[in-house]
C-alpha positions in Angstrom: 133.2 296.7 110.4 132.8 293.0 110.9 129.3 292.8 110.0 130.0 294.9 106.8 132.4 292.2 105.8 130.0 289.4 106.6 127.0 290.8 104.7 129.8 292.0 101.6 131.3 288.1 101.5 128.2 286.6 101.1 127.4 288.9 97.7 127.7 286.6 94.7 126.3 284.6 92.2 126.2 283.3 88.3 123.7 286.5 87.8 121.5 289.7 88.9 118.4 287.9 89.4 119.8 285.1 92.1 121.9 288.2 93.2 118.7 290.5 93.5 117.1 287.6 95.3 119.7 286.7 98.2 119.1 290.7 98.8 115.2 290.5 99.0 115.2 288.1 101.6 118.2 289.9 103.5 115.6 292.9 103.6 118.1 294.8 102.1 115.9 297.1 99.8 113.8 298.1 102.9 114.2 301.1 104.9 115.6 300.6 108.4 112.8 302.1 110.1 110.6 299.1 108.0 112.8 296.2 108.7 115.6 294.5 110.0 118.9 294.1 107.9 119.2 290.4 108.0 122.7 288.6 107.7 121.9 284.9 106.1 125.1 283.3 105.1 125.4 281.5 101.8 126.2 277.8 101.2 128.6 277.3 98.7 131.6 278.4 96.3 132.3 282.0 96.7 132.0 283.2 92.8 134.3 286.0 93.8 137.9 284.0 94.8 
């Protein structure tokens, strides 16, 4: 459950595309057999507080 709350905290941003981006390099489109599920924290303010 932790990990599910550290990947979900670092979703934000001002819109899809830098959204859709932070994803992409999280591999988060790929299947699990393909690639690891990466967990990259995000510098800066949270848009979501």
């Amino acid at each position: 459950m932790e990990k599910l709350q550290r990947f979900s905290s670092n979703l934000w941003g001002e819109d899809f595309y830098e959204l859709n981006e932070y994803l992409k390099s999280c591999n988060a489109y790929d299947k699990p057999e393909e690639a690891k599920l990466r967990f990259i924290d995000r510098i800066g303010v949270n848009q979501r507080d």
